[in-house]
N, C-alpha and C positions, 0 to 999 in steps of 0.2 A: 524357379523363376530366375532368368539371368541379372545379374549384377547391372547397375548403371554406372553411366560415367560423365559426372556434369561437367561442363566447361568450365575456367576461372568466371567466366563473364556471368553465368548461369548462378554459381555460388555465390557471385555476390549480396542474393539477395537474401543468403542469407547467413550474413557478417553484421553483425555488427561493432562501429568504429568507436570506441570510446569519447576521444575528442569529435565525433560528430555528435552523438545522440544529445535530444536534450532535455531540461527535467518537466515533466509534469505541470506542472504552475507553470511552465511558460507558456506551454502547447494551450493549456485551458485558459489563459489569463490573454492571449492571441485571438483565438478560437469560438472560446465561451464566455465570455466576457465575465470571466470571474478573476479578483483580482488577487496576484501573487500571494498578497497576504493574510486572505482569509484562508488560504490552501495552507499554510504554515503556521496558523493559527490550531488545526486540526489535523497534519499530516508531519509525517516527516519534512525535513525541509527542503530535501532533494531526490525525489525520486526518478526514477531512470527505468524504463518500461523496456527492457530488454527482447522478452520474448512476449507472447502471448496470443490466441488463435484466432484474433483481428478485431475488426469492427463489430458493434452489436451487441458486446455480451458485457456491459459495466464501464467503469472508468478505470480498472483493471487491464482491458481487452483494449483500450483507442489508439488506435496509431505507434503498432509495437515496432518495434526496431527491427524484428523477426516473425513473422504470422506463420506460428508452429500448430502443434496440435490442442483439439478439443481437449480442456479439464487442465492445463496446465502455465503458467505465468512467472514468468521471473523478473524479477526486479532488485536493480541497487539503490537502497538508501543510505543518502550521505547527510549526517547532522553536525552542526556544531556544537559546543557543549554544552552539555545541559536538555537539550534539546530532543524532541521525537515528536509523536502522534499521540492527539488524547488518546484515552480509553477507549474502544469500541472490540467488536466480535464481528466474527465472520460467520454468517449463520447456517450455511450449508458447505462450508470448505475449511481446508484444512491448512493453516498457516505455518511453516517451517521459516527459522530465524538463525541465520549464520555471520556470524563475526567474521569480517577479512582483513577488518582494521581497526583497532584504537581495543574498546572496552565497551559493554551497554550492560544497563540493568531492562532486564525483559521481568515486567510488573503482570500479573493477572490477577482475576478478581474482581468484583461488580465494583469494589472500592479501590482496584489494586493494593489490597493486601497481602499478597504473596509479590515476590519476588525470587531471583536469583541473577549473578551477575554473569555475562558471557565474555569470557577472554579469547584472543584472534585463534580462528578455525572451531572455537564452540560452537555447539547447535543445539536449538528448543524446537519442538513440534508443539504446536499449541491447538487443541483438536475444536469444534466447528460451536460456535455458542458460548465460548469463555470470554468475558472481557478481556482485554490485555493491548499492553501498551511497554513501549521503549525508549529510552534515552541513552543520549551522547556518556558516561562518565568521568572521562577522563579529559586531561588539560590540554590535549594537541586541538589542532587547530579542525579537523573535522573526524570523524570514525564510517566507517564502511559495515553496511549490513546488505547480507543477501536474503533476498527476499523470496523465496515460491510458497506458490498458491494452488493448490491442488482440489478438483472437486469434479460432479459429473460436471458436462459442457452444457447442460441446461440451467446448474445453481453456482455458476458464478456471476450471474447477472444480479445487479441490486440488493450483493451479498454483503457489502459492509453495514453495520451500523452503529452509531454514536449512540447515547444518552440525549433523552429529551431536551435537558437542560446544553447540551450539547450546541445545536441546534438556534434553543434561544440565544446561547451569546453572539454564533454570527447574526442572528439578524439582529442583534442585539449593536452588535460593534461595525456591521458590513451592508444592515440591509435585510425585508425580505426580499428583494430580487434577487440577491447575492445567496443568500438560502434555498431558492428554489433551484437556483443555475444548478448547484453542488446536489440536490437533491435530483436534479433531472440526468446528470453523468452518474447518479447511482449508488451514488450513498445517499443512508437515510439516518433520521434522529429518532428513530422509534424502538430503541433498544429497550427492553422489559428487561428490569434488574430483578434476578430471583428474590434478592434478599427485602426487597422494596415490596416487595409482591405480598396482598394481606394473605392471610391465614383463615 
């Protein structure tokens, strides 16, 4: 098969500019009338949808920077400190976590009781059905994590999800309309915690 050869005009689309893209919660807070802060309430606080293989398949997939290939997603999240994404799992994908800047403690566990910490250019694989969650730890002003998401192109859809209780506190603090919005982009509050699970 002979080689291609795109033009600069033709690659553009697929660059992306850092000072253009922009995070998440604004796109859906524009968009889907969901506001800033219930997305910061439950996600990282700055996510950056770099690549991902376009429309249709999650809140993962909307309006990537880059519309690559089927089963694959990459994303930067930028936190301040202290800060990340509750607890949730991704139930048919496979979550990889890289430090590019600052520090994070990467938590798993239906209670987050494991841990470890990642220092710049550490990486965790966190495999498909483990809670887990991350924070800022250190005192700079924000920390850099990369984010890919890997799985077939048919179970990245409607793959995250929260704790029940999760759930009730946006609509607890936001609204159920506000719950549903978040619930209709594709996360969901219906995580089954093994350890909760009777016997």
């Amino acid at each position: 098969m002979p080689t291609l050869n795109p033009t600069p005009e033709e690659m553009e689309t697929r660059i992306v500019r850092a000072k253009l893209i922009q995070p998440k919660k604004r796109r859906f807070e524009s968009s889907g009338g969901i506001p800033a802060k219930a997305l910061e309430a439950i996600a990282a606080d700055s996510i950056y949808l770099y690549m991902a293989p376009g429309e249709g398949v999650g809140a993962s997939s909307q309006n990537p920077g880059v519309v690559g290939f089927p089963g694959l997603t990459v994303n930067l999240c930028r936190c301040p400190v202290g800060q990340g994404p509750d607890l949730h799992s991704h139930a048919r994908t496979l979550e990889t976590f890289m430090c590019l800047k600052g520090q994070f403690e990467v938590l798993w566990g239906d209670d987050g009781q494991y841990s470890t910490l990642l220092d710049e250019h550490d990486m965790i694989s966190i495999p498909p059905n483990v809670m887990r969650a991350f924070r800022n730890t250190v005192h700079t002003p924000e920390a850099i994590l990369l984010v890919l998401i890997q799985g077939a192109a048919g179970d990245m859809a409607a793959d995250v999800q929260y704790a029940p209780s999760t759930g009730e506190r946006i609509e607890r603090e936001f609204g159920s309309d506000v719950r549903s919005r978040i619930e209709h982009m594709g996360w969901r509050f219906d995580a089954v915690l093994g350890s909760k699970v009777e016997a």
